[in-house]
One Martini backbone bead per residue (centre of mass of N, CA, C, O) as a GRO file, in nm:
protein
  350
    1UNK     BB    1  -2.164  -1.674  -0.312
    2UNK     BB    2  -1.858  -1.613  -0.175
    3UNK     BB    3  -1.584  -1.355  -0.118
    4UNK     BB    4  -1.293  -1.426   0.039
    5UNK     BB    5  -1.021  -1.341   0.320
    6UNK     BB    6  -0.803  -1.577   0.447
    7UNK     BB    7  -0.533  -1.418   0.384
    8UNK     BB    8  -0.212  -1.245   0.538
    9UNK     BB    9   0.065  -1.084   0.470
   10UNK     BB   10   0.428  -0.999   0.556
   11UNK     BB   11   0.746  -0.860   0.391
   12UNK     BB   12   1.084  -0.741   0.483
   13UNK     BB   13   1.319  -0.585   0.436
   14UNK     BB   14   1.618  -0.615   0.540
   15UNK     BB   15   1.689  -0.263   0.562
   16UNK     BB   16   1.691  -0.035   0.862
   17UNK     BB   17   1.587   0.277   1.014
   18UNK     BB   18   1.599   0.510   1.233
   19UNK     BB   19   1.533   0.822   1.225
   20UNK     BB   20   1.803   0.921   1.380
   21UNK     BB   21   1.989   0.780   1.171
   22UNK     BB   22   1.906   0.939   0.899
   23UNK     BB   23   1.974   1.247   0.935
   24UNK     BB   24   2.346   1.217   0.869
   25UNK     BB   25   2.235   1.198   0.576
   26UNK     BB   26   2.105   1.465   0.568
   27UNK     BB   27   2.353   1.632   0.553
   28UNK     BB   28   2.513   1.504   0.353
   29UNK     BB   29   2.292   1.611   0.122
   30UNK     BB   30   2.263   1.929   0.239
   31UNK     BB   31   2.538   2.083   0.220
   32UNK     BB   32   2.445   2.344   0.027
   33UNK     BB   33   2.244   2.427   0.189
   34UNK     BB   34   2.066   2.606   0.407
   35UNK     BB   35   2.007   2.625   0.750
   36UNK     BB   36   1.709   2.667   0.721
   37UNK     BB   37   1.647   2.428   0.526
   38UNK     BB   38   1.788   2.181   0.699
   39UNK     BB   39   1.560   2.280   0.938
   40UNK     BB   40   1.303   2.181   0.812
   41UNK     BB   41   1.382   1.878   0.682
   42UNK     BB   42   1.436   1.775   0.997
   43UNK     BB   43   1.126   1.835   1.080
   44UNK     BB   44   0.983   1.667   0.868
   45UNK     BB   45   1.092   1.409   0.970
   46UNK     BB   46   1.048   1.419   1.292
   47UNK     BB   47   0.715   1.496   1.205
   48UNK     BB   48   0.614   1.235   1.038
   49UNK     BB   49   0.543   0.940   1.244
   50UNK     BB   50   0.816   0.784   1.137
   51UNK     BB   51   1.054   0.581   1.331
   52UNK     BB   52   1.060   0.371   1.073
   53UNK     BB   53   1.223   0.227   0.793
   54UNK     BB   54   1.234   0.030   0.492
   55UNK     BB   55   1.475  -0.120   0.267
   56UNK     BB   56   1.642  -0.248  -0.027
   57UNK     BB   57   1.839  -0.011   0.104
   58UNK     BB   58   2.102   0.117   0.194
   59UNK     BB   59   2.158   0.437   0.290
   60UNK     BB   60   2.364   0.463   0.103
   61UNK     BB   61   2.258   0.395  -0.159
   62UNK     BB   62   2.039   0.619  -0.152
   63UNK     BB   63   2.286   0.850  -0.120
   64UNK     BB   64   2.382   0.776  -0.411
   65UNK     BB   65   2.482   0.814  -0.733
   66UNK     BB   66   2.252   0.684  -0.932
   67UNK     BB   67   2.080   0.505  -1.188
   68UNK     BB   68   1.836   0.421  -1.277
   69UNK     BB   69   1.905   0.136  -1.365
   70UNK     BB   70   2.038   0.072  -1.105
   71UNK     BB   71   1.771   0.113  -0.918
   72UNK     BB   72   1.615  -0.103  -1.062
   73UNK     BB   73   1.776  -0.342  -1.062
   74UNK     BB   74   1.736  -0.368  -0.747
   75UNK     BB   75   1.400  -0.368  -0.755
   76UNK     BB   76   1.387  -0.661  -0.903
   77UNK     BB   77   1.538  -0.830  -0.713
   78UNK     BB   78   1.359  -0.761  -0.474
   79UNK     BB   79   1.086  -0.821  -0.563
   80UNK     BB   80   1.111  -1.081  -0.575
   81UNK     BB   81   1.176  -1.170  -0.323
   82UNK     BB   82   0.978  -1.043  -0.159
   83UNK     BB   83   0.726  -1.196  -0.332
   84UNK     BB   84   0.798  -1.505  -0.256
   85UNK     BB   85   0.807  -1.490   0.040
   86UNK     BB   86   0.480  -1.340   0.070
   87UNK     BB   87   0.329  -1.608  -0.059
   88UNK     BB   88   0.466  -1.821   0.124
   89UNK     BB   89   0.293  -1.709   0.384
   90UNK     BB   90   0.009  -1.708   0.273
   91UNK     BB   91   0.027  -2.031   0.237
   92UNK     BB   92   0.079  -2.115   0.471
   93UNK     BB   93  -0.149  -1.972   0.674
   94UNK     BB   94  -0.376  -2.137   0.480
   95UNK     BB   95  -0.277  -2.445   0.365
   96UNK     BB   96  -0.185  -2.420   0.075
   97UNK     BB   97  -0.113  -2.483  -0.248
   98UNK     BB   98  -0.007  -2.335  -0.504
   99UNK     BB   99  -0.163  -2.487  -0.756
  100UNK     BB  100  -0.458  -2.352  -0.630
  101UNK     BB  101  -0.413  -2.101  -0.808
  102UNK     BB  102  -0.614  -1.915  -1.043
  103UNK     BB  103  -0.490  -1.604  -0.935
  104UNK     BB  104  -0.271  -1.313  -1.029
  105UNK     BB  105  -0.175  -1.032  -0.850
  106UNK     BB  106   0.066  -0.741  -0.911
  107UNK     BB  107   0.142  -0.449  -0.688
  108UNK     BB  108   0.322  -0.207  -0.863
  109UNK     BB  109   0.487   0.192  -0.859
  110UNK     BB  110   0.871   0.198  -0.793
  111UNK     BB  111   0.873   0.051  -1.078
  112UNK     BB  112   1.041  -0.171  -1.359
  113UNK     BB  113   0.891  -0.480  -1.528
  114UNK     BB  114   0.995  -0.685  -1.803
  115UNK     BB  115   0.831  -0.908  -1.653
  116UNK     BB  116   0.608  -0.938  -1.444
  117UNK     BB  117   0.643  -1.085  -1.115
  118UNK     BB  118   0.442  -1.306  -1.190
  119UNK     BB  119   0.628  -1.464  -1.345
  120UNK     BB  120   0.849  -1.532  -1.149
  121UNK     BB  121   0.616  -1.695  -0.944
  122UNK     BB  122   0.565  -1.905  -1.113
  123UNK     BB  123   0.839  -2.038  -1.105
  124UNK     BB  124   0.895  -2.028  -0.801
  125UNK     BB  125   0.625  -2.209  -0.727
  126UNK     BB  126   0.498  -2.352  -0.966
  127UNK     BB  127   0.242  -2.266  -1.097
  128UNK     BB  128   0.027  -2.294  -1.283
  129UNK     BB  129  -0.026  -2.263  -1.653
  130UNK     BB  130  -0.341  -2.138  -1.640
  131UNK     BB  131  -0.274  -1.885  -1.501
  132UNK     BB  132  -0.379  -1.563  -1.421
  133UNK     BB  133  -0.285  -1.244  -1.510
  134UNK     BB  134  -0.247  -0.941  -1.303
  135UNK     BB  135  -0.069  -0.611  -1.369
  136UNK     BB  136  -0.033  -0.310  -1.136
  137UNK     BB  137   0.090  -0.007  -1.165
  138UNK     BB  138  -0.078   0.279  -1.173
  139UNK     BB  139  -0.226   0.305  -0.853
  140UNK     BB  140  -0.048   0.312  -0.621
  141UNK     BB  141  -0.196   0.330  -0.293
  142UNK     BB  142  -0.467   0.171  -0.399
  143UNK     BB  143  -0.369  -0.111  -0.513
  144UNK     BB  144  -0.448  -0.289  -0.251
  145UNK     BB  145  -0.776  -0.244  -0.317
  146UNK     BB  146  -0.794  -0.301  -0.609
  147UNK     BB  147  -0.718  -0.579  -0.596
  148UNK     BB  148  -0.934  -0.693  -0.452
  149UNK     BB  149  -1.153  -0.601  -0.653
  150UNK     BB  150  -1.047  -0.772  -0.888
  151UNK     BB  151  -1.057  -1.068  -0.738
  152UNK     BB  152  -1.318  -1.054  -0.690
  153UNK     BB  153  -1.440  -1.051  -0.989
  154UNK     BB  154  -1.359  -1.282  -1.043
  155UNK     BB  155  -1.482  -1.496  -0.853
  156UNK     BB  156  -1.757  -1.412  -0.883
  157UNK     BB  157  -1.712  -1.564  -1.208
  158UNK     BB  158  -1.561  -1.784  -1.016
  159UNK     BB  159  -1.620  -2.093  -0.873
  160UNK     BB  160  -1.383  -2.200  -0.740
  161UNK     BB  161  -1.152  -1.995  -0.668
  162UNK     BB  162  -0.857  -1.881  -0.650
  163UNK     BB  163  -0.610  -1.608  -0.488
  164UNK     BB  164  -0.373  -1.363  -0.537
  165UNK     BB  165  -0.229  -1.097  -0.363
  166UNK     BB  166   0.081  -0.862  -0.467
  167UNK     BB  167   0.253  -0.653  -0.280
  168UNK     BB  168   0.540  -0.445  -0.405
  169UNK     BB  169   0.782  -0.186  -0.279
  170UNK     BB  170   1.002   0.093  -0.358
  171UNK     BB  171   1.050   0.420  -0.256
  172UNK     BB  172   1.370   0.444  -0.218
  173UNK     BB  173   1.429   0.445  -0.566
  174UNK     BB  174   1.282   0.733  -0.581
  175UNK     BB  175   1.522   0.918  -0.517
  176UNK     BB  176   1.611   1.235  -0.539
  177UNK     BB  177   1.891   1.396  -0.519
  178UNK     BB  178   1.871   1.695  -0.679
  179UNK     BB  179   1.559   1.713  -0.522
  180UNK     BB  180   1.454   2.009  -0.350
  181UNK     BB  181   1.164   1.931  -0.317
  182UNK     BB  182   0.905   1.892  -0.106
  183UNK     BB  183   0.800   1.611  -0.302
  184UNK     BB  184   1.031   1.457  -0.193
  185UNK     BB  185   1.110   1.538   0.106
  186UNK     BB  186   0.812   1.371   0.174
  187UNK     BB  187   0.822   1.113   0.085
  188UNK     BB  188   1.109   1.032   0.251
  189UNK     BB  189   0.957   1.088   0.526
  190UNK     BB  190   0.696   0.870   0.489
  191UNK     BB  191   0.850   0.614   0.344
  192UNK     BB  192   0.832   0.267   0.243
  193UNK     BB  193   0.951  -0.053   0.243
  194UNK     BB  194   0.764  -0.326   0.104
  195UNK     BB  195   0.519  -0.641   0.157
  196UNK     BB  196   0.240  -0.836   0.051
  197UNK     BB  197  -0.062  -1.017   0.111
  198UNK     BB  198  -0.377  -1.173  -0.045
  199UNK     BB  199  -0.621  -1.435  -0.011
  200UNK     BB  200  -0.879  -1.563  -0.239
  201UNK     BB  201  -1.202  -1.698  -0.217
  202UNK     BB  202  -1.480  -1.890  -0.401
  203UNK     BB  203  -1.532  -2.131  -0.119
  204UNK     BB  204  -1.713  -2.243   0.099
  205UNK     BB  205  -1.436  -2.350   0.284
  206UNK     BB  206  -1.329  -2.100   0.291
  207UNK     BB  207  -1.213  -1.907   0.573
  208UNK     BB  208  -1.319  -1.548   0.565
  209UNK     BB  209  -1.375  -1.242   0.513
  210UNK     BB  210  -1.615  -1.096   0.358
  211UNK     BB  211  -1.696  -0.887   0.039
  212UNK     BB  212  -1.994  -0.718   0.002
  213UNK     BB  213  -1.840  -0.477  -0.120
  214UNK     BB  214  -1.734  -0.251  -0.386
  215UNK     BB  215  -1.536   0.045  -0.496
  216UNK     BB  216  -1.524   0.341  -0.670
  217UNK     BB  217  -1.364   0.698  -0.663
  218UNK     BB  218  -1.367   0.987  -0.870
  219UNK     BB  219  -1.169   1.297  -0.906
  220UNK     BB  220  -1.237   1.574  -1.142
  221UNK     BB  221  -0.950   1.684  -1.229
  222UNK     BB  222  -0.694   1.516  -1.055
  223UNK     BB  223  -0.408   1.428  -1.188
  224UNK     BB  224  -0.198   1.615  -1.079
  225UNK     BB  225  -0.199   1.552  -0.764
  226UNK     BB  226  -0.040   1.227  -0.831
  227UNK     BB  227   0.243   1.112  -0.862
  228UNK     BB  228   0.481   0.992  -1.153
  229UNK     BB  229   0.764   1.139  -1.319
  230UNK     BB  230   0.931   1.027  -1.602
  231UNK     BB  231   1.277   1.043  -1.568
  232UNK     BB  232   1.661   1.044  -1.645
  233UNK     BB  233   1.643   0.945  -1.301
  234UNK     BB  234   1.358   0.845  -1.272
  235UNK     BB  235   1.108   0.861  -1.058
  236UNK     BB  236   0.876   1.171  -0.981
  237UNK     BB  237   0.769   1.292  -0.719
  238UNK     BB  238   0.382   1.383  -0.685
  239UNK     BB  239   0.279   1.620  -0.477
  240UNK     BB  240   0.005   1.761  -0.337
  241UNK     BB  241  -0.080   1.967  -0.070
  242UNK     BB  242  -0.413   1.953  -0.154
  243UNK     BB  243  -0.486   1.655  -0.084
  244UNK     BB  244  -0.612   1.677   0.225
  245UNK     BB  245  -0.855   1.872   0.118
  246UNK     BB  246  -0.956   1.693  -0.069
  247UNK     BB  247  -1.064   1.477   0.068
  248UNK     BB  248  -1.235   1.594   0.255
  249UNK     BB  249  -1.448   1.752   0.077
  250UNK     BB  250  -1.555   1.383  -0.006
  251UNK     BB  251  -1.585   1.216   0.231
  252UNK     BB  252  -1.867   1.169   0.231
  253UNK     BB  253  -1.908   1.077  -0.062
  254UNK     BB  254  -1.706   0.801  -0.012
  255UNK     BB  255  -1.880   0.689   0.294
  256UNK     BB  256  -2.190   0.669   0.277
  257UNK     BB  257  -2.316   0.600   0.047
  258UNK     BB  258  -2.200   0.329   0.014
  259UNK     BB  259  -2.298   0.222   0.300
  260UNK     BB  260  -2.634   0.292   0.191
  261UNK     BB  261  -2.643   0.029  -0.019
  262UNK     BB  262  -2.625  -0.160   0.277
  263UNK     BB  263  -2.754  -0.053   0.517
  264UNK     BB  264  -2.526   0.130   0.624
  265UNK     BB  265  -2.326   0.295   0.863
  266UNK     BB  266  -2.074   0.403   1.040
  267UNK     BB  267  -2.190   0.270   1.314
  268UNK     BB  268  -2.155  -0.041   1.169
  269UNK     BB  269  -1.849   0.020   1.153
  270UNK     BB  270  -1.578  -0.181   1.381
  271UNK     BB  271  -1.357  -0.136   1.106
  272UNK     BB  272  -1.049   0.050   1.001
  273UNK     BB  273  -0.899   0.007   0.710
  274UNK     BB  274  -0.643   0.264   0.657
  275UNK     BB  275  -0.449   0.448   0.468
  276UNK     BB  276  -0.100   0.561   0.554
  277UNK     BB  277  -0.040   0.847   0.374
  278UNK     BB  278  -0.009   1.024   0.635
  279UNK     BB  279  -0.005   1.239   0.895
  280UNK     BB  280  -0.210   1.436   0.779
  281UNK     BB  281  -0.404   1.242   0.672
  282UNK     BB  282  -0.444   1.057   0.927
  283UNK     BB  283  -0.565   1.324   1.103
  284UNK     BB  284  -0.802   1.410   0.934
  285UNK     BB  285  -0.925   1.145   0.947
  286UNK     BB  286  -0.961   1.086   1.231
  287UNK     BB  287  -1.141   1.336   1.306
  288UNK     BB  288  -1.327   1.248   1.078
  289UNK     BB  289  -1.417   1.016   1.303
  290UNK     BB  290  -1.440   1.100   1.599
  291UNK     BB  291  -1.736   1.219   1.535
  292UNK     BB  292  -1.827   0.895   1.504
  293UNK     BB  293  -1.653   0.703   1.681
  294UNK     BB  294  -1.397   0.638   1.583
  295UNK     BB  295  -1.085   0.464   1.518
  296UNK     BB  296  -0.711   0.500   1.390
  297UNK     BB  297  -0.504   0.311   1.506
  298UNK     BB  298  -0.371   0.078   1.289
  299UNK     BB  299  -0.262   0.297   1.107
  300UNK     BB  300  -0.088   0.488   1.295
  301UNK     BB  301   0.127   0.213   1.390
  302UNK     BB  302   0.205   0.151   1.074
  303UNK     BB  303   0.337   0.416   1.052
  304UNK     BB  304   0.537   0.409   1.251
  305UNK     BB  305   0.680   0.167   1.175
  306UNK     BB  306   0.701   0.175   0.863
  307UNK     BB  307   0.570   0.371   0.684
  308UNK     BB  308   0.459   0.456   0.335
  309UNK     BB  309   0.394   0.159   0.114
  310UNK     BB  310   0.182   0.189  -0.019
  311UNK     BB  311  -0.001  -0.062  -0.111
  312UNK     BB  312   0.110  -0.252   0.113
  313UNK     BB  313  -0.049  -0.102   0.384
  314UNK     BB  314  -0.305  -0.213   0.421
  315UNK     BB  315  -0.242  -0.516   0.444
  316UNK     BB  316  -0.109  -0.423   0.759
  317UNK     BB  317  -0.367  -0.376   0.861
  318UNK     BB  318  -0.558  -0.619   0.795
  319UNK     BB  319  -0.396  -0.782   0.987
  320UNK     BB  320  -0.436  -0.678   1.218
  321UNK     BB  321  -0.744  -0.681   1.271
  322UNK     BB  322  -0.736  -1.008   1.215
  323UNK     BB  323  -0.583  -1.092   1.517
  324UNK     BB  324  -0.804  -1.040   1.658
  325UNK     BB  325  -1.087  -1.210   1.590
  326UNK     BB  326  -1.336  -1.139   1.479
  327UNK     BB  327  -1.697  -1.128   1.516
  328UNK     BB  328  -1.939  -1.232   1.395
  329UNK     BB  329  -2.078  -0.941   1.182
  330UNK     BB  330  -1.824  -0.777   1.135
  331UNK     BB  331  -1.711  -0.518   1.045
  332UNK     BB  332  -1.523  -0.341   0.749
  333UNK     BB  333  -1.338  -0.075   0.617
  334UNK     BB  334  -1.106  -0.040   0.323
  335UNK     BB  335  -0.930   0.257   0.268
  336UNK     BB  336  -0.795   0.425  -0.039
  337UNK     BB  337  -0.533   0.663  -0.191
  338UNK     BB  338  -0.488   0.760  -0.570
  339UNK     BB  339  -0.406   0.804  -0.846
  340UNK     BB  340  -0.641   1.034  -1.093
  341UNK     BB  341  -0.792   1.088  -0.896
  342UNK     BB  342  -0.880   0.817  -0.575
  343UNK     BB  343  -1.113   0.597  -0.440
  344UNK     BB  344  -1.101   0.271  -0.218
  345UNK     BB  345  -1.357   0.008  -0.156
  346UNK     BB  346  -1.407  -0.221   0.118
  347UNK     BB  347  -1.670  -0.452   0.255
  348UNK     BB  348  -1.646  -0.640   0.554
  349UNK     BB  349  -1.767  -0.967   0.679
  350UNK     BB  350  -1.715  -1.200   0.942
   0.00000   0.00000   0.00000
């Protein structure tokens, strides 16, 4: 018995800027700034690699002072919205019937909702009244690589069962006016409002890429490089500078064990299926990809289009990969990283 991932799928909000757009907002943002330091801000923009961004919210609204209630009421609405949308586009592609789900996982980590998202897809899909549900808060950019995880744990321990993973993301709703610090600023830069699905199933008759292995890798006593901090204005985005150098230095050790645990090398491996957390981190895992001849332009691609949703963003590079409709035997290795600090690995064999 193995378990496959059968479908993915992904829907964006509704409104989008492309970063010279965005610009004007950043003026009139910063007018209090010195010109040194908006003309910094204005480069860490451009020099992002990120096009365009998408957003539950009109950049009027991002840039306005607003309550935390105010922007997480935003964001439950629309998170329910986007995650009805995206995992009806899921089971449209693999041509199930919602009522067929035996467990639903929700992740995402740029809001508050209790009910959590699952509840409310339940109803508005009439999902069967017995189905199991995980919501996934604290993994931040990990969670959908997390959630593969928690999915296939699931099926692996009950044969013929289906599930869902949907992540919806809304890091513009975490936009801290007040806050001129670097990692509120590159945040802001780099990051983009998404949602994503993945369907997967223990049925011998479902087709699509098994998951051959699955880990994960904490890097210890590295709790406050990531993540956010919850103040009476909302989530403020902690992001320290030494992530890109912290994961080179752990490279070796987070990608190379797993796959001699089976018997296989990066060399072996014909998809990088890699969470688009920022530029910087991008260019450094590409550097060392390409000392092994791999390439990770899916990754890159994803990040130009749409910016880092956070957890959403790998099922994005995911659905990419598998459009190409890759040859029975291949490989891919899908790597995410997130608060903890840690990496999820998760081993794919079409």
């Amino acid at each position: 018995m193995s378990v496959k991932i059968v479908s993915v799928a992904k829907q964006l909000p509704k409104h989008s800027r492309k970063t010279l757009e965005v610009l004007p907002f950043l003026d009139q943002w910063l007018i209090s700034q010195d010109e040194r330091f908006r003309r910094k801000v204005k480069k860490i923009f451009e020099g992002a690699a990120v096009d365009e961004r998408y957003s539950i919210m009109d950049p009027v609204e991002v840039f306005t002072a607003t309550s935390f209630e105010e922007k997480n009421n935003i964001y439950v609405r629309e998170a329910i919205n986007l995650g009805e949308k995206v995992l009806e586009k899921a089971l449209k592609k693999a041509n199930w019937k919602p009522q067929t789900l035996d467990y639903i996982i929700t992740v995402s980590c740029t809001g508050i909702m209790i009910p959590s998202l699952d509840a409310y897809l339940i109803n508005k899909l009439n999902l069967k009244q017995d189905i199991v549900r995980l919501p996934v808060t604290e993994m931040g950019c990990a969670g959908g690589v997390s959630g593969i995880i928690y999915a296939k744990k699931f099926l692996e321990a009950n044969p013929n069962k289906r599930a869902a993973l949907i992540a919806v993301e809304a890091p513009t709703a975490t936009f801290q006016l007040e806050d001129f610090s670097m990692a509120n600023i590159v945040s802001a830069a780099i990051f983009g409002d998404g949602s994503s699905c993945a369907l997967l199933s223990s049925y011998e008759e479902d087709l699509g890429p098994k998951i051959l292995a699955e880990e994960m890798y904490h890097f210890y006593n590295k709790e406050k490089m990531m993540g956010f901090q919850l103040t009476n204005s909302g989530l403020k985005m902690i992001l320290d500078i030494e992530v890109p150098d912290t994961i080179a230095t752990h490279f070796p050790e987070i990608i190379h064990p797993f796959l001699a645990k089976e018997n296989l090398k990066i060399e072996d491996i014909n998809y990088l299926i890699f969470h688009p957390g920022g530029k910087k981190i991008v260019q450094m895992v590409e550097e060392m990809f390409k000392e092994l001849g791999k390439n990770i332009d899916e990754t890159k691609e994803i990040l130009r289009l749409y910016g880092n949703m956070s957890s959403a963003t790998v099922l994005y590079v995911l659905e990419e990969i598998m459009k190409k409709n890759p040859q029975e035997g291949e490989k891919g290795l899908m790597l995410s990283f997130g608060p903890g600090f840690s990496a999820q690995r998760v081993l794919l064999e079409w």
